[in-house]
C-alpha positions, -999 to 999 in steps of 0.1 A, spaced: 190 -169 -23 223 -189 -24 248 -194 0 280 -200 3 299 -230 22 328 -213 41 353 -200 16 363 -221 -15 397 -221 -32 395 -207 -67 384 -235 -93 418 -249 -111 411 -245 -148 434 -252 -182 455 -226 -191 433 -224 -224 396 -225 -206 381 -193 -215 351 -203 -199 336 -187 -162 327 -206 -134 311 -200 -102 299 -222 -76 268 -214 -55 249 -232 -26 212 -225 -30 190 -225 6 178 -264 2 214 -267 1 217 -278 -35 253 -279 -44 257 -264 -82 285 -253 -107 275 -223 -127 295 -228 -162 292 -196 -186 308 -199 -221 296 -171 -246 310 -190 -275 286 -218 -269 258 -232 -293 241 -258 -269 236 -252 -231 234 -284 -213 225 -295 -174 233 -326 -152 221 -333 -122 239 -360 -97 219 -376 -77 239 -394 -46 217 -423 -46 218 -449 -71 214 -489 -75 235 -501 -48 201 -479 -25 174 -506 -39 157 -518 -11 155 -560 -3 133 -577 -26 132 -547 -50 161 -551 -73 165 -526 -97 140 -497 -82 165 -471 -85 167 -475 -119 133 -479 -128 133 -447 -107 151 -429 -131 130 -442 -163 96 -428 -145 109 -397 -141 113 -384 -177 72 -391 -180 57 -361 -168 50 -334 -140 26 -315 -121 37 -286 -140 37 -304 -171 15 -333 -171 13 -340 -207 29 -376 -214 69 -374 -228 64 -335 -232 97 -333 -216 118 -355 -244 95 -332 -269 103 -301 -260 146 -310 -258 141 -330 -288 126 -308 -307 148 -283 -302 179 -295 -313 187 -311 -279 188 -349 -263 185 -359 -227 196 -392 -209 200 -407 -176 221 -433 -162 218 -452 -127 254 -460 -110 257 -483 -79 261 -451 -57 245 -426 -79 223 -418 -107 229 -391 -130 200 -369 -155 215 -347 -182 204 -329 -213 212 -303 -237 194 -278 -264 195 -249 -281 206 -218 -267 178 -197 -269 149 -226 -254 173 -233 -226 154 -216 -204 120 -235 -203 142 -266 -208 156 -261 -171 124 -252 -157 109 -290 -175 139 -308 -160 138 -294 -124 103 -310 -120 118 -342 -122 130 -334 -84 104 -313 -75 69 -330 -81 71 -357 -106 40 -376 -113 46 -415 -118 7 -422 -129 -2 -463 -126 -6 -466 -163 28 -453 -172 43 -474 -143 34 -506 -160 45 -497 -191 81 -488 -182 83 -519 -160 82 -534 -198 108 -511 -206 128 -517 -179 124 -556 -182 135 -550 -223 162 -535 -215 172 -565 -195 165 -585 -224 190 -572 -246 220 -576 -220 213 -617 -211 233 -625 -238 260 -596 -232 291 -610 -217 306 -575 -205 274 -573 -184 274 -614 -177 310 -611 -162 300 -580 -145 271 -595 -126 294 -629 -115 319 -606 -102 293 -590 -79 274 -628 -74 310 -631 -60 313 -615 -29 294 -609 3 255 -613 4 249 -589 29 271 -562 7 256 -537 -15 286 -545 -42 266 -581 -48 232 -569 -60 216 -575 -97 209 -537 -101 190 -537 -137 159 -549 -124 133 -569 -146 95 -578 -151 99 -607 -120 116 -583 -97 95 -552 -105 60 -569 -106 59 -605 -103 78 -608 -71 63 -577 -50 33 -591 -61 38 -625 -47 48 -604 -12 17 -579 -15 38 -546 -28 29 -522 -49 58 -510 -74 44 -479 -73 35 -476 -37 74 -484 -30 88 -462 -58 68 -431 -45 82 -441 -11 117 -445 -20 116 -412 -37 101 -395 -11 127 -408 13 155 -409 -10 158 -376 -32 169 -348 -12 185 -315 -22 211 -321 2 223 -352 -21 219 -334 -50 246 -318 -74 239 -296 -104 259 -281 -130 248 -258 -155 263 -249 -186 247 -219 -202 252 -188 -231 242 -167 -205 267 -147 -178 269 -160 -148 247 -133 -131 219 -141 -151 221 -178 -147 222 -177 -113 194 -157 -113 173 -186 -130 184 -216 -109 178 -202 -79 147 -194 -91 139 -231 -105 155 -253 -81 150 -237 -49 117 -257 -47 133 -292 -45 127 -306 -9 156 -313 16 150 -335 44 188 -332 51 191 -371 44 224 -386 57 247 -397 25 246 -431 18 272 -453 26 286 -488 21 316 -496 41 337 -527 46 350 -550 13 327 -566 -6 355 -598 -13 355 -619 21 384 -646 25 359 -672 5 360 -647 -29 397 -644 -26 429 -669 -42 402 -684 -65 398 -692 -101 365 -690 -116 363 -707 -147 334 -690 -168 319 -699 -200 312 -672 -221 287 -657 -249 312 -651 -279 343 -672 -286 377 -664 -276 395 -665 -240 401 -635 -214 417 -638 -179 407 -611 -159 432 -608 -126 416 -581 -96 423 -571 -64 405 -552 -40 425 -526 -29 423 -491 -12 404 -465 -36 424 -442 -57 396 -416 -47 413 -414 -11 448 -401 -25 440 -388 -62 471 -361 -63 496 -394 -59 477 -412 -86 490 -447 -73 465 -466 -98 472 -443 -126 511 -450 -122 506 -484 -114 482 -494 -142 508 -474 -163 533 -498 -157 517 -530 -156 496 -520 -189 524 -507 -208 532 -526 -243 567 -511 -246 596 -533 -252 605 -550 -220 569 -548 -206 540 -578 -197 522 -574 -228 553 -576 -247 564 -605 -237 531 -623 -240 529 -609 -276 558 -624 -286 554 -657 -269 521 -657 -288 501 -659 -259 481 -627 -261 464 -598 -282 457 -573 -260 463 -564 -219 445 -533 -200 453 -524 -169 438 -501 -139 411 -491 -110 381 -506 -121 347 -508 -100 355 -482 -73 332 -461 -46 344 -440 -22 347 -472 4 359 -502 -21 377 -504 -51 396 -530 -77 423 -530 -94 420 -550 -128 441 -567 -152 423 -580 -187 444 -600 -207 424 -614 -243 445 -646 -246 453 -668 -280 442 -702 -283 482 -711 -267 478 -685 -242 446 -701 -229 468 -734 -225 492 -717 -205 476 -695 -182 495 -705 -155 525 -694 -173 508 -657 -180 495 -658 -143 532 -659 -132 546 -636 -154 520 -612 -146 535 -616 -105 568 -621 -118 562 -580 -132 548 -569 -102 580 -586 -83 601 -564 -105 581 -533 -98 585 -543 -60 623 -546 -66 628 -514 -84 607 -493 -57 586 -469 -71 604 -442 -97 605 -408 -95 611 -403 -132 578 -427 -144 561 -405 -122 575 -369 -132 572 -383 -169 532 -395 -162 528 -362 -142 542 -340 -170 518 -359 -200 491 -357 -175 494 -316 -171 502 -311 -209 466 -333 -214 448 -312 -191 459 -276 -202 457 -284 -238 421 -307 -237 399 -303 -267 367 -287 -254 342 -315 -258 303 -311 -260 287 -294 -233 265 -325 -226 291 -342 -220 315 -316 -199 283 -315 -173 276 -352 -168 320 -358 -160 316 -326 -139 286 -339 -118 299 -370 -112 329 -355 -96 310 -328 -74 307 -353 -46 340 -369 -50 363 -338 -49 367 -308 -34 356 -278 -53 388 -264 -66 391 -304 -85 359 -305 -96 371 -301 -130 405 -319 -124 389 -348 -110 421 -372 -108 434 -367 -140 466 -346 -124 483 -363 -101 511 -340 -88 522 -353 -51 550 -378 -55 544 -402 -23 564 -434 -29 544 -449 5 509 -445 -11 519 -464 -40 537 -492 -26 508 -495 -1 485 -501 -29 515 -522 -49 516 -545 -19 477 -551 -21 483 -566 -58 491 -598 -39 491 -636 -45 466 -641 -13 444 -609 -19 437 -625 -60 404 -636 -76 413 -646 -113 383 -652 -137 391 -669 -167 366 -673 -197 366 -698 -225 340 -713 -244 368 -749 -235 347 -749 -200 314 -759 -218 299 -785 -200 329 -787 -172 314 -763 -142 291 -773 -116 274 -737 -107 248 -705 -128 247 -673 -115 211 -668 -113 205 -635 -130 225 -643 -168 228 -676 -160 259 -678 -172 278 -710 -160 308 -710 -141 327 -731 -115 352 -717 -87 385 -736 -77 407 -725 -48 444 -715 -49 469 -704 -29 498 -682 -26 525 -714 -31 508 -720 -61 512 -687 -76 546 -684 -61 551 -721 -81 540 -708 -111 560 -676 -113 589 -702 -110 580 -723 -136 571 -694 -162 597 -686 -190 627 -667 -178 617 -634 -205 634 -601 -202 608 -582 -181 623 -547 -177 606 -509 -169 597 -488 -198 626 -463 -214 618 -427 -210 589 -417 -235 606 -400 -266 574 -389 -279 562 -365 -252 557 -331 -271 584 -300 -262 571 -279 -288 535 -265 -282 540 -236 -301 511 -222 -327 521 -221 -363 519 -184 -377 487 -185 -402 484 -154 -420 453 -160 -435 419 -170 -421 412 -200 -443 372 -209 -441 377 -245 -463 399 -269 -470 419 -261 -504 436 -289 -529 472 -277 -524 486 -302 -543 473 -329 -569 494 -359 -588 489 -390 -603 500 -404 -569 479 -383 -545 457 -352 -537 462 -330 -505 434 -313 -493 450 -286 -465 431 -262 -438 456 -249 -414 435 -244 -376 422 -206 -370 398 -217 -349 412 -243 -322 445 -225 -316 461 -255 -301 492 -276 -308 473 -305 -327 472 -319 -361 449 -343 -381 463 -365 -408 438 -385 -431 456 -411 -456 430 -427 -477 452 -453 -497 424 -457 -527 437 -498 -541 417 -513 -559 429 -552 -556 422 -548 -522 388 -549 -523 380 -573 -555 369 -604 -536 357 -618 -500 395 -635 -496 412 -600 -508 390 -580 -483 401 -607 -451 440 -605 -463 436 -567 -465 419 -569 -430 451 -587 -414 475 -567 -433 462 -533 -413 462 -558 -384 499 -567 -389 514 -530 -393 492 -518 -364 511 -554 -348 544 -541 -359 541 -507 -348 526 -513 -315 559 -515 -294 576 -487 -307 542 -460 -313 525 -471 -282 548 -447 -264 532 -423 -286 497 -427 -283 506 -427 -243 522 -386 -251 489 -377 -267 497 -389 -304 473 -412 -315 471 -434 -345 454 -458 -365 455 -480 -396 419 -496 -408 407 -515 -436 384 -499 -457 363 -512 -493 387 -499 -516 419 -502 -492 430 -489 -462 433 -454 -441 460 -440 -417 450 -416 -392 469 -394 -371 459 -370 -343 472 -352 -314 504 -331 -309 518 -320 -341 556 -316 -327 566 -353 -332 540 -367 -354 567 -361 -387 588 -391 -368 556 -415 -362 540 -407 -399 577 -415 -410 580 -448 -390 544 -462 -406 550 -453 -441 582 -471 -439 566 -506 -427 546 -500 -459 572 -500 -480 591 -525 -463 563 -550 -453 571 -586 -442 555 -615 -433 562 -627 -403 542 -663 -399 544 -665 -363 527 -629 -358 505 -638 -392 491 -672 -373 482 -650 -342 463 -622 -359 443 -647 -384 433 -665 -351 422 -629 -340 407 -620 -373 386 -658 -375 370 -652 -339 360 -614 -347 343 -631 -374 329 -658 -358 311 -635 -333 292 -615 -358 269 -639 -350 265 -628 -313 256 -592 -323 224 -576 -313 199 -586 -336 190 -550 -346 227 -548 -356 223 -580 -378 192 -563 -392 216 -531 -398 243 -554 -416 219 -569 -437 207 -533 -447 237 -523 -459 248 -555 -478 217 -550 -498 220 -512 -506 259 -511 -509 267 -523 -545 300 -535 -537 303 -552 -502 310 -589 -493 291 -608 -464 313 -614 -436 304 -653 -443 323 -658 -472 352 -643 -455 347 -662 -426 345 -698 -445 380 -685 -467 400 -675 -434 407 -716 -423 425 -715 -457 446 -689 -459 485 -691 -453 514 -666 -445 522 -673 -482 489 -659 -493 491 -627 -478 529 -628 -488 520 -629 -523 484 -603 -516 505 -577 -506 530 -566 -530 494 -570 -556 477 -548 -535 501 -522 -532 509 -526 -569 483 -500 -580 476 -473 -557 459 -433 -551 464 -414 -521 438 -390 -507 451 -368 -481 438 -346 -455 463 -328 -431 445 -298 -410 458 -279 -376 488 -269 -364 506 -272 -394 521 -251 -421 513 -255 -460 552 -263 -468 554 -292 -438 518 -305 -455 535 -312 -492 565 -326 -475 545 -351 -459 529 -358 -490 563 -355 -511 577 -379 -487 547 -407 -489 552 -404 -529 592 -404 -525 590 -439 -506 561 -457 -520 559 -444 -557 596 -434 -565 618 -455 -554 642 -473 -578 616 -502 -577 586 -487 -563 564 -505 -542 530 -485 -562 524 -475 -592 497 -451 -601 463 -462 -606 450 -463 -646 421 -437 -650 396 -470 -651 408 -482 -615 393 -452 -594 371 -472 -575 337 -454 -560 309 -468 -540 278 -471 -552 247 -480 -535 213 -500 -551 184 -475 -559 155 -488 -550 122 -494 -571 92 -466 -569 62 -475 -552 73 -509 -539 81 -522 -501 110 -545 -507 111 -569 -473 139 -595 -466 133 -618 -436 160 -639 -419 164 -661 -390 187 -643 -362 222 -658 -364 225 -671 -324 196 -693 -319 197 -684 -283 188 -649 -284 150 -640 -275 153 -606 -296 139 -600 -332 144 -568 -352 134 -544 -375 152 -521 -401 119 -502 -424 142 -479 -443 132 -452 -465 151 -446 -491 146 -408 -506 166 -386 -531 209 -379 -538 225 -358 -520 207 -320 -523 207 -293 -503 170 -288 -505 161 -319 -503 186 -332 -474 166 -302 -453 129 -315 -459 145 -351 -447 161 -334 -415 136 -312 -405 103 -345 -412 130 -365 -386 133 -340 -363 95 -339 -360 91 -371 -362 117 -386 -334 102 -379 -307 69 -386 -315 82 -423 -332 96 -429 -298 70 -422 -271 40 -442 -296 61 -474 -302 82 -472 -272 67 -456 -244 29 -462 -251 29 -497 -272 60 -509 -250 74 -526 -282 110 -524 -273 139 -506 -250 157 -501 -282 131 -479 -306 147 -451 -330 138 -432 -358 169 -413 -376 181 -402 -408 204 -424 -430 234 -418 -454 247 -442 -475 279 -423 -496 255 -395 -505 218 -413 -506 199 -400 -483 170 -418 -465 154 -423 -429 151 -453 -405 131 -467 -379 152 -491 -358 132 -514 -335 145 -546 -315 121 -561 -293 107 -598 -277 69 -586 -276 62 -589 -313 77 -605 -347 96 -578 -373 64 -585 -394 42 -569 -369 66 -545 -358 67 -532 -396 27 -528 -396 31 -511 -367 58 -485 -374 31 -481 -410 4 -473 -385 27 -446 -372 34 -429 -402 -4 -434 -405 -12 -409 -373 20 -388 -380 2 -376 -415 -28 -358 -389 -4 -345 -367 19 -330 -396 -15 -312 -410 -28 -299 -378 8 -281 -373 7 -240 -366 26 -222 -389 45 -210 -354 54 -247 -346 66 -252 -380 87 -217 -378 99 -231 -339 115 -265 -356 127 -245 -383 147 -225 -362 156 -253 -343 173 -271 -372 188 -241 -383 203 -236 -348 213 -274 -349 233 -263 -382 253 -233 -375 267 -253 -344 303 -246 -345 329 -278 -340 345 -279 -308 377 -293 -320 398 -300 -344 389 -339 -346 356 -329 -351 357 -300 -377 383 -327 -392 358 -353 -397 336 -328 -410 354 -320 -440 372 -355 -444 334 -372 -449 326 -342 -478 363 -355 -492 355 -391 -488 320 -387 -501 331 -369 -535 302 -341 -526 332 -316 -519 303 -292 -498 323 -279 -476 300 -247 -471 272 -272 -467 249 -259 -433 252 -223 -446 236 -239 -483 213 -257 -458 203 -231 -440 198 -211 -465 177 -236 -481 154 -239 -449 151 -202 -446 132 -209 -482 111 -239 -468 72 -233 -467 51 -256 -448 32 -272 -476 67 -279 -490 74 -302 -464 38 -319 -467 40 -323 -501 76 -339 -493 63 -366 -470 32 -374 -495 55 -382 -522 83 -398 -505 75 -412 -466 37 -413 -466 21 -450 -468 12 -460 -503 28 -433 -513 32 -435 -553 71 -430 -560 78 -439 -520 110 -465 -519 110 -485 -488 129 -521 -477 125 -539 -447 150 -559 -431 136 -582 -405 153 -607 -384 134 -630 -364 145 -643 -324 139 -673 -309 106 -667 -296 95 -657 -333 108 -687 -349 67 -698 -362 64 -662 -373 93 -664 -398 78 -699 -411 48 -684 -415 53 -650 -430 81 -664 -454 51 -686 -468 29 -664 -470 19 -649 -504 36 -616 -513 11 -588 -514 5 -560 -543 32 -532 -541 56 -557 -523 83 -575 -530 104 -602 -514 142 -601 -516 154 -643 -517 186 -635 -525 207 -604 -518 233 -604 -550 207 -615 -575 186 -587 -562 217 -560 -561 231 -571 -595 194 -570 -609 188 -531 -596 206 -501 -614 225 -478 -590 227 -443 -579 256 -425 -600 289 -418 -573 295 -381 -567 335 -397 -564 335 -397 -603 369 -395 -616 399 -378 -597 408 -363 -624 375 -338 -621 391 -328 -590 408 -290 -600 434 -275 -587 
């Protein structure tokens, strides 16, 4: 039976949650939310666990997180292998973990009608897992490959040399990941056994009484409470104290210090913290949230504003960063220009020289009522988000909050207490600083590794006369509090829509534009989507015209940022990006004030200037961006190099790289007003928004671009629609192209062995989907769990403007791409059997499961946005596409889907089409030699070079076609 906890104050909810909650305390005294939402497609769970890395015992670094891999293998109840990731996977769900320094945290979610068993599988994991010997080893190989692909990360470099750092004897300083030498070699050496020690730390470790669940279900909440109580009650409290870890990790010897660190990727960063008291401890006065609001702002007047004009910085974030219930930081990341990393002192000083100011002006009611008042509007008006994700934010705060905030968390700070800000102001101190500052300029100028990345870093003292020097000797700029925020919505009324419109409709079509229009009748909710696709095709005709249209979205997002950044802190976000053919503007959020921002940009397009000061700082930006392709994960090289073969017209990043030196403010000067010259605009504009304000938008973009006295565009000729179109491969032949890894330091090689199967149809698109829903899970546990071949192993379906195909993504340090490739052929190889010896009720179960995964309603307006935008962007203009889908599966027969992998995925397959990207590591350096000598065998072929082989292969027709087959 449950029980209760004394009385509990009713759960605060949005104004606009529909959704029933209930908490309950089961008799192990397992804490859990009950979550019932009728509307719902997936149900979901997450459990927290209070006990996470930061609980690793001495000498055993990273247990708790090879903890949480062993438990996904298998229970008592259900001993078979993976069967756990099966059954989720193969009904429409996912499931994950993650391990925290103070907690770890298990999640999943599925279809509604399997949710059931789906509970009962994941409550073994705290009941009676079984961790057998053999699978132990193997995930220590996971564990220790996972590793592997973050030595050469520098987010997780930095993060380890900010915990090397501080005090020994404090939990804050361990290496938490864990790896083969800490998880075998090393217990080893002291007579452990890993699995002796993670049975025992389990045993003494997971108790109900730690435990927090939230469940998020169809069902009411009656029923669900029914069913855990039922399947949790089992889990064993031994009424384990909490874990805690009091006292600051930073002693006096980690504070006033500079640590000089040399990075992975080029470019320089300062990042300024402070431990100070934990937000957690007075969440209702928010004095992070207002003081990271302040000191992050890039309005006129504020830090970053300055140091963007001085040319001294790209970007600044600021806010609570690493914090427990006993320790925090507060954090200030500033990416710096090649001048700014010259004058970090300067940037130091200014940076105290703001926080003097905000000392001065005392702390604001106004910036707090204004923050409070976004922060309320945010909350009651929140998009409802996947249920996967709404239980894993909701555990995390179960032990953090009382219950009434469980679903507030922080994010509504409300008490206005001047004392408990300035208390955490005064912490953000000259003599309470540890500055790291990162440059690839330190190479071979520090004196100490941190043992775990070995990354390279040396530590100078300062003090607080030489901060208080520098703020003296920094420029004398106009630092000055933000103005009050003009962009914060008034109006959240809904729009009157008299008709339920399914689809999207073309309201309106020129030779300037098309505007495809669904007002919301779903979301309800005061929030608008805006899709420009400016369709040019100069932008896109060479590697230098693709890098000048790069820094020209760059510029205007530059331009823009002091004046709309007010807006995208009011819940109005935007963004301009570069795309083949040109660029896109997007817009979403509240729709009262997004007619002034749309305004505002489409006037910097018509007005656009070069200004060579801000032109010099983002081609600096653009060149390093490029220059750190090479840094990429080698199974993201692999990906690149798949696309630049299959996409007919893309340039290699290399070519833009080696024309960026070159390139002058006079160059994109003259590229502009060409670019601009010819132009089509595809818009999208869905929500809270009425058909007459939707052609005035449009009326408006062709009024200042296209009609103007001298217009800045003309329309495009009929032979200037540009569409994508992507290489079709040959019938019957394996296409492979090997290449060396681009950073000769990294251990990693990968695999891409793409599949490449029909165009765009409905019936075919379901015998694709429902072979990789089979087949994922499967695909995983063989070359990941059992043949340990790398952390990062995937099979999924691929889309390239309409062709459809399948991938199996592999990145690993155990074997070569070449072997991996005969191993994922091996796979397919065993997958055949298992495909036969399917029941006709196994094949009707993933079925369902797909057709389930289909009729998934959006949750939002973003979402159902993006939906129809990529049927738009695409040309396929399918916008009833899952109900054609599922109708089509409903038609499916078994033998239909054997007879589709025989002709198109089997091995040897007549009319299968398959490439094979490979990039080889460090530690497979004789393998490339060797297998780029070898003789090619029959039904293979070598790509040498990429364009000889894309200009030499015809190409799948473009559903874009003309616009002018677009009807009204």
């Amino acid at each position: 039976m449950a029980v209760g906890k004394g009385e509990v104050e009713e759960i605060v909810k949005a104004r606009t949650d529909k959704r029933d909650y209930r908490r309950i305390v089961l008799s192990n005294s397992l804490e859990v939310l009950l979550i019932s939402d009728p509307d719902t497609d997936k149900c979901a769970a997450s459990m927290d666990v209070r006990v996470g890395a930061f609980c690793d015992p001495v000498g055993l670094e990273g247990l708790a997180h090879f903890l949480e891999h062993m438990l996904f293998y298998a229970s008592e109840k259900y001993p078979l292998e993976d069967s756990y990731s099966k059954y989720i996977t193969e009904h429409g769900g996912s499931t994950n973990a993650f391990t925290a320094g103070e907690h770890t945290n298990y999640y999943f979610d599925i279809n509604a009608d399997c949710f059931e068993e789906a509970l009962d599988r994941f409550a073994q994991f705290f009941i009676k897992p079984l961790m057998s010997a053999d699978a132990t080893m193997r995930e220590i190989k996971a564990v220790d490959s996972e590793n592997q692909k973050n030595l050469l990360s520098d987010a997780w470099r930095m993060n380890q040399l900010q915990k090397h750092l501080s005090h020994e004897g404090h939990s804050y300083h361990k290496f938490t990941t864990g790896n083969w030498d800490t998880l075998e070699v090393r217990p080893k050496a002291k007579g452990l056994d890993t699995r002796d020690e993670l049975l025992k730390f389990y045993a003494e470790n997971y108790s109900a009484n730690l435990m927090h669940l939230v469940v998020y279900t169809k069902e009411n909440l009656d029923k669900v409470q029914g069913l855990v109580e039922e399947k949790f009650r089992e889990i064993r409290n031994t009424d384990r104290n909490g874990f805690c870890f009091p006292g600051q990790p930073c002693t006096s010897e980690h504070l006033e210090i500079i640590v000089k660190v040399v990075p992975i990727k080029q470019g320089h960063k300062l990042r300024i913290v402070w431990p100070i008291t934990p937000e957690i401890r007075h969440y209702k006065e928010g004095p992070c949230r207002y003081l990271g609001h302040l000191i992050g702002h890039e309005g006129e007047g504020s830090l970053f504003y300055i140091l963007k004009t001085l040319g001294w910085a790209t970007s600044l974030s600021a806010g609570e960063g690493d914090s427990s219930l006993d320790f925090s930081f507060f954090i200030v990341v500033i990416e710096l220009t090649d001048a700014g990393h010259e004058h970090m002192q300067d940037i130091v000083g200014l940076l105290f020289k703001y926080i003097s100011l905000l000392q001065q002006s005392g702390v604001c009611k106004w910036i707090f009522d204004e923050l409070s008042a976004i922060c309320e509007t945010k909350f009651h008006y929140q998009d409802k988000i996947r249920p996967i994700d709404y239980v894993v934010n909701i555990a995390t705060n179960m032990e953090l909050y009382p219950p009434k905030d469980w679903l507030v968390g922080s994010s509504l700070p409300s008490n206005f207490n001047p004392s408990t800000i300035q208390t955490v102001l005064n912490e953000l101190s000259p003599n309470n600083v540890r500055i790291f500052w990162e440059s690839k300029k330190f190479e071979n100028h520090t004196d100490s590794v941190e043992p775990w990345y070995e990354t390279n870093y040396s530590i100078e003292r300062i003090t607080s006369s030489t901060i208080q020097e520098w703020m003296q000797s920094a420029p004398n700029e106009n630092l000055h509090l933000p103005a009050p925020n003009v962009f914060i919505p008034t109006d959240l009324s809904l729009k009157n829509v008299h008709e339920q419109v399914k689809f999207p409709e073309l309201l309106r079509k020129s030779p300037y534009s098309t505007l495809w229009y669904k007002p919301d009748t779903v979301f309800l909710t005061p929030k608008a989507f805006v899709k420009l696709d400016f369709n040019c095709p100069h932008a896109g005709d060479s590697p230098k015209a693709e890098v000048l249209n790069e820094i020209f979205t760059e510029l205007i997002m530059d331009y823009l940022n002091e004046y709309a950044y007010y807006a995208s802190v009011a819940g109005l976000y935007y963004g301009i990006s570069p795309t083949d053919r040109g660029f896109q503007v997007t817009l979403v959020g509240y729709n009262h004030k997004l007619w002034i921002l749309l305004k505002t940009i489409v006037k910097k397009f018509a007005r656009f200037e070069v200004k060579p000061d801000r032109f010099a700082v983002i081609k600096e930006m653009v060149t390093k961006k490029y220059q750190n392709y090479k840094f990429q994960q080698p199974y993201q090289q692999a990906m690149y190099y798949c696309s630049l073969i299959l996409e007919d017209h893309s340039w290699p990043w290399m070519e833009s790289l080696e024309i960026l030196p070159h390139l002058e403010a006079d160059d994109l000067a003259k590229f502009v007003p060409l670019m601009l010259s010819r132009a089509f605009v595809e818009c999208y504009i869905s929500g809270n928004i009425e058909r007459n304000e939707a052609e005035s938008m449009v009326q408006h973009i062709e009024d200042i671009l296209f009609k103007e006295s001298n217009p800045v565009c003309q329309p495009l000729f009929p032979s200037q629609h540009l569409t994508n179109r992507v290489v079709k491969l040959e019938k019957g032949l394996g296409y492979f192209y090997g290449v060396e890894g681009l950073n000769p330091n990294d251990e990693n090689s990968a695999l891409v062995h793409y599949i490449q199967v029909h165009r765009d149809d409905f019936m075919l698109n379901v015998k694709l989907q429902l072979f990789a829903l089979i087949a994922k899970q499967p695909a995983f546990h063989q070359l990941r769990s059992v043949e340990q071949l790398g952390y990062i192993t995937v099979l999924m379906q691929r889309n390239d403007f309409g062709i459809r195909g399948v991938q199996v993504i592999i990145q690993s340090t155990v074997k070569g791409p070449g072997q991996i490739d005969l191993r994922v052929e091996a796979f397919l190889k065993t997958f055949e059997s298992k495909l036969y010896e399917m029941t006709s009720d196994e094949f009707k179960s993933n079925v369902n499961a797909l057709i389930d995964m289909k009729l998934e309603k959006h949750k939002n307006l973003r979402e159902e946005s993006g939906f129809y935008w990529r049927e738009i962007a695409q040309g396929t203009l399918k916008f009833d596409r899952r109900e054609c889908e599922v109708a089509a599966l409903k038609q499916l027969t078994q033998q239909e889907l054997i007879d589709f992998f025989n002709e198109h995925i089997k091995v040897g397959a007549p009319r299968k089409k398959t490439l094979s990207v490979r990039v080889y590591g460090n530690k497979h350096s004789s393998d490339y030699k060797v297998e780029n000598s070898e003789p090619v065998q029959p039904g293979s072929a070598k790509i040498d070079d990429i364009y000889s082989f894309r200009s030499s292969r015809p190409l799948y027709g473009s559903f874009k076609g003309s616009f002018g087959h677009v009807k009204l």
